[in-house]
Kinemage of the C-alpha trace (Angstrom):
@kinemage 1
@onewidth
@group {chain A} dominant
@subgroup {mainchain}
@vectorlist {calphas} color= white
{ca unk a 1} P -20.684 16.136 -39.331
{ca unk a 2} L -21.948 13.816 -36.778
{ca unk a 3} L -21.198 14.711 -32.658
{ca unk a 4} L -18.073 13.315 -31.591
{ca unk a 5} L -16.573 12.549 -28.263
{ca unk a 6} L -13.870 14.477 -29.446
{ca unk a 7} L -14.949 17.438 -31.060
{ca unk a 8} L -14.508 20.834 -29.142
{ca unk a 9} L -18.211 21.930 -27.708
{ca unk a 10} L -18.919 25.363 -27.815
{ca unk a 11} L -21.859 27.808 -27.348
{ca unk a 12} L -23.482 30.601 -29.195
{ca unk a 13} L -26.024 32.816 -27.695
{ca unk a 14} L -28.248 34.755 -29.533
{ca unk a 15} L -27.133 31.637 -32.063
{ca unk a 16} L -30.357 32.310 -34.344
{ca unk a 17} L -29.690 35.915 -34.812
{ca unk a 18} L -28.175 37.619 -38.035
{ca unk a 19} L -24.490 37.192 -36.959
{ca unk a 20} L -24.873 34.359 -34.282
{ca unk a 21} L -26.627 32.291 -37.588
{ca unk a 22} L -23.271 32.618 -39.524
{ca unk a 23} L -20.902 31.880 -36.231
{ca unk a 24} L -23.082 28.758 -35.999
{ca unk a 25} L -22.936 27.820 -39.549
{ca unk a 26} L -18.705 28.065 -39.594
{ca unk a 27} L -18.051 26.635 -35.853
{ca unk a 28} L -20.653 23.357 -36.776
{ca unk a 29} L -18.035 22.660 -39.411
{ca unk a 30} L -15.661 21.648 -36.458
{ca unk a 31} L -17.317 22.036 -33.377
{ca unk a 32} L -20.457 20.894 -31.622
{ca unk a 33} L -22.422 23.924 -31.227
{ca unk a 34} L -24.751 24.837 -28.508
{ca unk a 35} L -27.279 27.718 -29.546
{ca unk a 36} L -29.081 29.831 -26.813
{ca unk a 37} L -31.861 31.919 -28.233
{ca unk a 38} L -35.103 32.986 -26.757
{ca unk a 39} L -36.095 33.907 -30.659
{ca unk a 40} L -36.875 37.281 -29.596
{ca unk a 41} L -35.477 38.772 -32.738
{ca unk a 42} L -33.303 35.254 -33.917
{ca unk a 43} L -35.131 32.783 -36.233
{ca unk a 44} L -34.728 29.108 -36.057
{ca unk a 45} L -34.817 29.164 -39.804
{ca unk a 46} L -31.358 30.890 -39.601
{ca unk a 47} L -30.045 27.897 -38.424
{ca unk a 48} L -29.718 24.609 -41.483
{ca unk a 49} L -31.809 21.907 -40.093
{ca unk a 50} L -29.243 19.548 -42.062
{ca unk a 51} L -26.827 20.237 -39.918
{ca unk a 52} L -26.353 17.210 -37.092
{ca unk a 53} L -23.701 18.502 -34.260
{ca unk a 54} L -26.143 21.688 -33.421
{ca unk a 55} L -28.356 21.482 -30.541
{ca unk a 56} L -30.810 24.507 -30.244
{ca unk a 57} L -32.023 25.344 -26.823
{ca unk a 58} L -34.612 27.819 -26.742
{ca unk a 59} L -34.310 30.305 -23.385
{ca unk a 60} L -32.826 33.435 -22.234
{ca unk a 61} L -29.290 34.997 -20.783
{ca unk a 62} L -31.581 36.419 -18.086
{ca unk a 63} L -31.885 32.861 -16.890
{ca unk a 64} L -28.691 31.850 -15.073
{ca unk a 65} L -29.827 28.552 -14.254
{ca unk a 66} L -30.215 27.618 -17.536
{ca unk a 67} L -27.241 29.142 -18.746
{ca unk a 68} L -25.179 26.671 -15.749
{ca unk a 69} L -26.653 23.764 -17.326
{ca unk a 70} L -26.247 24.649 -20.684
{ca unk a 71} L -22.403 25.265 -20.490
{ca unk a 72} L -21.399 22.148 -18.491
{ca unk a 73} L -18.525 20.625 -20.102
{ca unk a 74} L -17.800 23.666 -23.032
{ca unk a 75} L -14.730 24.645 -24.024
{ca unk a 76} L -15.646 28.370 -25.372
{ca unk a 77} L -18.595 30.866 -25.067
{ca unk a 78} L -19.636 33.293 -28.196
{ca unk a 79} L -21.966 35.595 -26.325
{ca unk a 80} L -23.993 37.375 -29.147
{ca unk a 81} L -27.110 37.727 -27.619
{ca unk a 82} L -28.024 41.659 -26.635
{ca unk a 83} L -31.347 44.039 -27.514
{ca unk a 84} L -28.690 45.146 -30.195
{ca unk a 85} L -31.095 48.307 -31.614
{ca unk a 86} L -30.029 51.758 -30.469
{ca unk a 87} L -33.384 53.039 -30.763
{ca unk a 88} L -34.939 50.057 -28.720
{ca unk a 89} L -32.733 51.354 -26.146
{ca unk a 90} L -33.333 54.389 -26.193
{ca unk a 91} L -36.782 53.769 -25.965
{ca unk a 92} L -37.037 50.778 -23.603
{ca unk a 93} L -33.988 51.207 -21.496
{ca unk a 94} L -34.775 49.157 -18.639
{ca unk a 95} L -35.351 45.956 -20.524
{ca unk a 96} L -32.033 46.670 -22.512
{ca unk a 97} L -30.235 46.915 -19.335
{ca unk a 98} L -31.971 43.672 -17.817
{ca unk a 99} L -30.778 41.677 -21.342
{ca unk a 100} L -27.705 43.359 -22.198
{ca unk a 101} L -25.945 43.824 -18.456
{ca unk a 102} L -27.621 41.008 -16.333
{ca unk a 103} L -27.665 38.862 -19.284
{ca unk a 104} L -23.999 38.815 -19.899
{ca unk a 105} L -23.358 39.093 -16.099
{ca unk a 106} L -24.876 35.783 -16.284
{ca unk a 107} L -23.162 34.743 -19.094
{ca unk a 108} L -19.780 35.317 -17.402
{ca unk a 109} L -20.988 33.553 -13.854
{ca unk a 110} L -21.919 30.693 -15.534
{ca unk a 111} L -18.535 30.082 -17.983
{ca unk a 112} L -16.951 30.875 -14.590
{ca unk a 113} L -18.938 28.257 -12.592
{ca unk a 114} L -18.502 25.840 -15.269
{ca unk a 115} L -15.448 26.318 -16.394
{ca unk a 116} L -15.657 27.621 -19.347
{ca unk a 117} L -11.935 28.833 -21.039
{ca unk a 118} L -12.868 31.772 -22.614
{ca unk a 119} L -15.712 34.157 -23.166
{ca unk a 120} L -15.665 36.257 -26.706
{ca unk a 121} L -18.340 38.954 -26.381
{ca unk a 122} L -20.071 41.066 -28.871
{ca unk a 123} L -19.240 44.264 -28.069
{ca unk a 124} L -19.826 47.659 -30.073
{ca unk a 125} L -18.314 50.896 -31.621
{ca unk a 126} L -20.869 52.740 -30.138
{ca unk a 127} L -19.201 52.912 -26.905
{ca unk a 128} L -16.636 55.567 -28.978
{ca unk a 129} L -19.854 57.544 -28.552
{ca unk a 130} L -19.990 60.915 -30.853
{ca unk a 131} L -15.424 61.897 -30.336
{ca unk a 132} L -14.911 63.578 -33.400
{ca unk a 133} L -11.450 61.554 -33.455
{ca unk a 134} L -10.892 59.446 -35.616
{ca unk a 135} L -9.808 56.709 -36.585
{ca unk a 136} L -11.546 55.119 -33.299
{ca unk a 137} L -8.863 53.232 -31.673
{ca unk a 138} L -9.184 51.021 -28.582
{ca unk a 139} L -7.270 52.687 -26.003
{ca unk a 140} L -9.610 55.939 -26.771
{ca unk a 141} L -11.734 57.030 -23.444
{ca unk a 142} L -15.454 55.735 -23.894
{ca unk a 143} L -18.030 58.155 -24.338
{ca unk a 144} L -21.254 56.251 -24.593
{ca unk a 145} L -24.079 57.814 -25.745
{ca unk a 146} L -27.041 55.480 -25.482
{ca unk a 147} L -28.183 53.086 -23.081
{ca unk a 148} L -27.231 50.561 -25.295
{ca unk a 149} L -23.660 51.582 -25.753
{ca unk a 150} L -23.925 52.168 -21.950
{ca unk a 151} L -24.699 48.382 -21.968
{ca unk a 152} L -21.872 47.183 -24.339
{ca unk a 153} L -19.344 48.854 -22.471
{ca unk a 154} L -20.732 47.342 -19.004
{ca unk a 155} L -20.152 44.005 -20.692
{ca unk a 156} L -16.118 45.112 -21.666
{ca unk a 157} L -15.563 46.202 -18.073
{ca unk a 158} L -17.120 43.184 -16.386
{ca unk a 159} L -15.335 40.727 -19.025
{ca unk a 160} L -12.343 42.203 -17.982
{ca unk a 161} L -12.874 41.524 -13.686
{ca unk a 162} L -13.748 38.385 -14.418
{ca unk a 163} L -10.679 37.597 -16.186
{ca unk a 164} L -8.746 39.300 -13.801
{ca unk a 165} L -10.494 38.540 -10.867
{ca unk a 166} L -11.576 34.884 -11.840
{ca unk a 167} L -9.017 33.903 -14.387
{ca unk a 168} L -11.674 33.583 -16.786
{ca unk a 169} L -10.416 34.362 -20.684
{ca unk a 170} L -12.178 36.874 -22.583
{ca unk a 171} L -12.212 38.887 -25.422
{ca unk a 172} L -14.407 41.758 -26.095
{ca unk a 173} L -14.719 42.477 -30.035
{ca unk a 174} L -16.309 45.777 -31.058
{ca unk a 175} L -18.290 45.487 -34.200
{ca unk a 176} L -18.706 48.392 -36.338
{ca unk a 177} L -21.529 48.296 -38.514
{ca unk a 178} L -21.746 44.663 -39.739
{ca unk a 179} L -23.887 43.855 -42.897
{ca unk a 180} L -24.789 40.741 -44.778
{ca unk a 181} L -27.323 37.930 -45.314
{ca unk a 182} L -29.949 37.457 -43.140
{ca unk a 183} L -30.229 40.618 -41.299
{ca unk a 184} L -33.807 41.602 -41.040
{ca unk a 185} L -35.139 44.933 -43.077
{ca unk a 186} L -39.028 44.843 -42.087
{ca unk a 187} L -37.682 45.637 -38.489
{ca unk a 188} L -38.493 49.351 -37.759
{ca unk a 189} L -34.859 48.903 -35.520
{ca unk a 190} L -32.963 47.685 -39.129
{ca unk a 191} L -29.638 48.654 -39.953
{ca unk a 192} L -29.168 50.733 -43.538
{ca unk a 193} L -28.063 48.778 -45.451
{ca unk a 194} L -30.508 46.226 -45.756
{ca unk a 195} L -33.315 48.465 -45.571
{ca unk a 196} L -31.487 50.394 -48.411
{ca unk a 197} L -31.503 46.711 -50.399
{ca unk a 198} L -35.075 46.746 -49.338
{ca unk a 199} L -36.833 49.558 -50.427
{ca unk a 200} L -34.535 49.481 -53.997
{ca unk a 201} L -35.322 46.030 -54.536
{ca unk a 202} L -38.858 47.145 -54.680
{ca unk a 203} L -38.341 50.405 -57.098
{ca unk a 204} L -38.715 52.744 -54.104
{ca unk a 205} L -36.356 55.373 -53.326
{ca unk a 206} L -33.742 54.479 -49.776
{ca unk a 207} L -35.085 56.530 -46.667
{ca unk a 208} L -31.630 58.874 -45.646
{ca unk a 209} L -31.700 60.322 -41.604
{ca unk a 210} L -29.963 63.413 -41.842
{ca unk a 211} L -28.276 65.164 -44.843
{ca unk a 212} L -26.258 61.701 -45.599
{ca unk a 213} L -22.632 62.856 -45.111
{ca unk a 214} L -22.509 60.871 -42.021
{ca unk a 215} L -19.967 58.294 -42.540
{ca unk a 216} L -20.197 54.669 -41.482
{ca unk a 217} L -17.385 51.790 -41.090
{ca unk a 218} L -19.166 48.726 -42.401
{ca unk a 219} L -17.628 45.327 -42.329
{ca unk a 220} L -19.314 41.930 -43.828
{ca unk a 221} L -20.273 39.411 -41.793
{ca unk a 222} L -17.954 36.553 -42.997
{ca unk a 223} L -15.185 38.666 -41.769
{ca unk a 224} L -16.742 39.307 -38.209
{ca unk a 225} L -17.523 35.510 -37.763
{ca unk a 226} L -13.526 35.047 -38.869
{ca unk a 227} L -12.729 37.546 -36.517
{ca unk a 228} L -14.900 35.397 -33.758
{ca unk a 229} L -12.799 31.709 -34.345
{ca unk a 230} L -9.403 33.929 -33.872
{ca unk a 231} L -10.777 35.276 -30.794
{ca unk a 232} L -11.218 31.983 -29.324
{ca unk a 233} L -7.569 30.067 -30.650
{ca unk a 234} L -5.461 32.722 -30.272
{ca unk a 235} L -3.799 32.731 -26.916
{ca unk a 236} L -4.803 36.437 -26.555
{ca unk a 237} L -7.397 38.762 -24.308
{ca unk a 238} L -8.378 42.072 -24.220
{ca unk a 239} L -10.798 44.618 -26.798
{ca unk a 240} L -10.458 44.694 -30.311
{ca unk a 241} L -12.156 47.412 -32.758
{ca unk a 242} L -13.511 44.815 -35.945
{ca unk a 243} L -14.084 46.549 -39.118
{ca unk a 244} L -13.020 47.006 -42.429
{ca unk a 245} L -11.009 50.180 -41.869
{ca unk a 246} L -12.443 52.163 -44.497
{ca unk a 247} L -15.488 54.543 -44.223
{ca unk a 248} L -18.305 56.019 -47.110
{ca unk a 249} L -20.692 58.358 -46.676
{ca unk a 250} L -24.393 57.486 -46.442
{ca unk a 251} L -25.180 59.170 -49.722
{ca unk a 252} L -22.234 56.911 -51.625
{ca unk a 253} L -23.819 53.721 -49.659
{ca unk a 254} L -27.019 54.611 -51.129
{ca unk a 255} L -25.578 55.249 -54.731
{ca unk a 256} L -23.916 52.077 -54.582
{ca unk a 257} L -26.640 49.982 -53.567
{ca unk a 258} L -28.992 51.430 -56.480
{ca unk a 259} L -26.267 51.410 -59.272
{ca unk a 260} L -25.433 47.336 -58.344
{ca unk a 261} L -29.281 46.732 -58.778
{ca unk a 262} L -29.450 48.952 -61.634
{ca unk a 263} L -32.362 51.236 -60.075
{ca unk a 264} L -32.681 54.994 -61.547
{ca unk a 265} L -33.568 56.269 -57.810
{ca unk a 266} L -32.553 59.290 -55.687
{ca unk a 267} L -32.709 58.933 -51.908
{ca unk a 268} L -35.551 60.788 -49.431
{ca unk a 269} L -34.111 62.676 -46.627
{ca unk a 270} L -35.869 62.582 -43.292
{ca unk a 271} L -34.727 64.380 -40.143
{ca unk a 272} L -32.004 62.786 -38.177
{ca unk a 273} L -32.765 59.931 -35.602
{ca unk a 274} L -31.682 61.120 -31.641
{ca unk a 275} L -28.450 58.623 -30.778
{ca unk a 276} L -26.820 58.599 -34.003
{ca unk a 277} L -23.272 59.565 -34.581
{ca unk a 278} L -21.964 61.776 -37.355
{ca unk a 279} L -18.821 59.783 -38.415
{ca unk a 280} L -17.426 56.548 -37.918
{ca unk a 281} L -14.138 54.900 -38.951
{ca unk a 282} L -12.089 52.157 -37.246
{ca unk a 283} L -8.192 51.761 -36.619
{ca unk a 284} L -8.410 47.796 -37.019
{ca unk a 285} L -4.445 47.360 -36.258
{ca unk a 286} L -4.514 46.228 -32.952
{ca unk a 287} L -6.943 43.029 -34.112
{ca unk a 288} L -4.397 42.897 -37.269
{ca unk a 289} L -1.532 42.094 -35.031
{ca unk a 290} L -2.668 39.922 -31.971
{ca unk a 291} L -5.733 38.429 -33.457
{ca unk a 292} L -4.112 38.067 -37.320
{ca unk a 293} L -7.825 39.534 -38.526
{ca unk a 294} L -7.646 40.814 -42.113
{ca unk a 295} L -10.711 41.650 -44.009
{ca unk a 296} L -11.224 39.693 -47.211
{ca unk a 297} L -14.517 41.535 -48.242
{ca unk a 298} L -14.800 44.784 -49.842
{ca unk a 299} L -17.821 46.978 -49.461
{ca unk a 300} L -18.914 46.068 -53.042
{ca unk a 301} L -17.996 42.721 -53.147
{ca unk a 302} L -20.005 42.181 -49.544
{ca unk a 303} L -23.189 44.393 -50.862
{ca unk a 304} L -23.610 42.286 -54.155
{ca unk a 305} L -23.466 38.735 -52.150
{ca unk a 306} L -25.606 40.558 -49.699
{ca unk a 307} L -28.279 41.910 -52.452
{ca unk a 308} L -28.060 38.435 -54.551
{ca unk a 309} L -29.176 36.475 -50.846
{ca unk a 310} L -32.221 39.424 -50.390
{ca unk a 311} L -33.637 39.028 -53.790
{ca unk a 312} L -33.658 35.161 -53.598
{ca unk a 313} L -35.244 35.540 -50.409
{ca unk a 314} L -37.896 37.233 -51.952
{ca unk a 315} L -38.505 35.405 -54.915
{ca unk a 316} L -39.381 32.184 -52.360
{ca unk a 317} L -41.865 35.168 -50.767
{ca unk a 318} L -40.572 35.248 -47.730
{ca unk a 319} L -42.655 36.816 -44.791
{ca unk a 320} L -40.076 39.635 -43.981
{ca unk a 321} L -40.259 41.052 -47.622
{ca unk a 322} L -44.322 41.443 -46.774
């Protein structure tokens, strides 16, 4: 689609990142799409080169001037962008707090400055911390755990001053534990699953932290990225848990990944990683009603469209499948 004078122009931080890639890829059907990425972690590959209304601009959320000239004249903000690894927080807490607070600090002064309608912002489970309750649901007292879930729930509290403070719109979505194409397994931060697809892909047995009984809420990407464009029409604010509303075990993940690629494998078990939560499970009604999110992927259907992407990816030898 060529730019238009009248099509809606939005931004997408962290745009060339595993789920900012997808958000592009939908809104650029419609919109004309702004993408703010420092490629830290985000590829420009992730974004299709064929596609006309996307303008990539290649900086940081730590730089507010940027960010003031970049949303002139946008309707909506998708603020993806965040050190999103646990472990890198853990580890490197300072710099998480300088991207992840600052950065969406900025991201809110600028949308206000600008003005911007409404901010949706990629928040996290994580801020549930370790409750044993479950399911998670959003009025549940934060128990953060990390500094990166310290981070995410920074974000939630100043999106919510600046929309009552400023009159700025915003929606805080908390991702469970998303999954899909294009998320990176050579990362020593990679989620499970595709370092599960990885590893079994290759004949060698899935790595397990722990004695896999944990239990995880994951949720496709496709369904996130819907959950994203009903964020920003719906004449709504506030947090919303996004998920699929179903949990498995570790162990089951790990069964399921070898039996769809037809691998005779058992898992490894390692000791547990510090930061990680036992059990996970989302109550996804809230989002059901004011958002009208319903996921359309099951687990199964999501991990084959997820494995058939990885092995193509390796057959054209790809460098993260070194």
């Amino acid at each position: 689609m060529d730019q238009g004078a009248n099509e809606m122009r939005v931004v997408v931080t962290g745009g060339c990142g595993f789920i900012g890639s997808h958000l592009v890829e939908e809104l650029a059907k419609e919109c004309e799409v702004i993408v703010v990425d420092n490629l830290s972690t985000g590829r420009l590959e992730n974004l299709d080169s064929n596609t006309r209304n996307v303008r990539f601009v290649r900086g940081s959320i730590t730089d507010l001037n940027l960010l003031k000239d970049v949303f002139r004249d946008v309707e909506c903000v998708f603020h993806q962008a965040a050190i999103s690894s646990v472990q890198r927080s853990i580890e490197d807490p300072i710099r998480t707090n300088d991207v992840n607070i600052l950065g969406t600090l900025n991201v809110l002064l600028a949308a206000r400055d600008c003005g911007v309608r409404k901010v949706v912002y990629a928040s996290s489970s994580s801020v549930y911390g370790d409750s044993p309750e479950l399911p998670k649901k959003e009025d549940m007292k934060p128990n953060p755990k990390t500094p990166y879930a310290i981070s995410k729930l920074v974000g939630e509290y100043y999106c919510k001053v600046f929309s009552e403070i400023y009159g700025l719109k915003t929606v805080c979505l908390r991702y469970f534990n998303v999954y899909g194409p294009r998320q990176d397994p050579a990362s020593e931060y990679a989620a499970v699953i595709p370092k599960f697809i990885a590893r079994v892909i290759d004949s060698k047995p899935p790595v397990i932290y722990g004695d896999g009984d944990q239990t995880r809420d994951f949720v496709f990407v496709k369904d996130v990225v819907k959950a994203n464009l009903l964020a920003m029409e719906k004449n709504v604010e506030g947090i919303f848990n996004i998920a699929s509303g179903k949990s498995i075990s570790i162990n089951e993940l790990a069964g399921m990944i070898i039996k769809i690629l037809g691998k005779k494998l058992r898992p490894v078990y390692v000791n547990p990683r510090p930061g990680d939560i036992e059990h996970s499970l989302a109550d996804i009604s809230l989002a059901m009603e004011k958002l009208g999110f319903e996921p359309e992927y099951g687990l199964e259907e999501g991990l084959k469209e997820t494995i058939s992407w990885y092995i193509g990816l390796r057959k054209s030898r790809h460098r993260i499948f070194k």
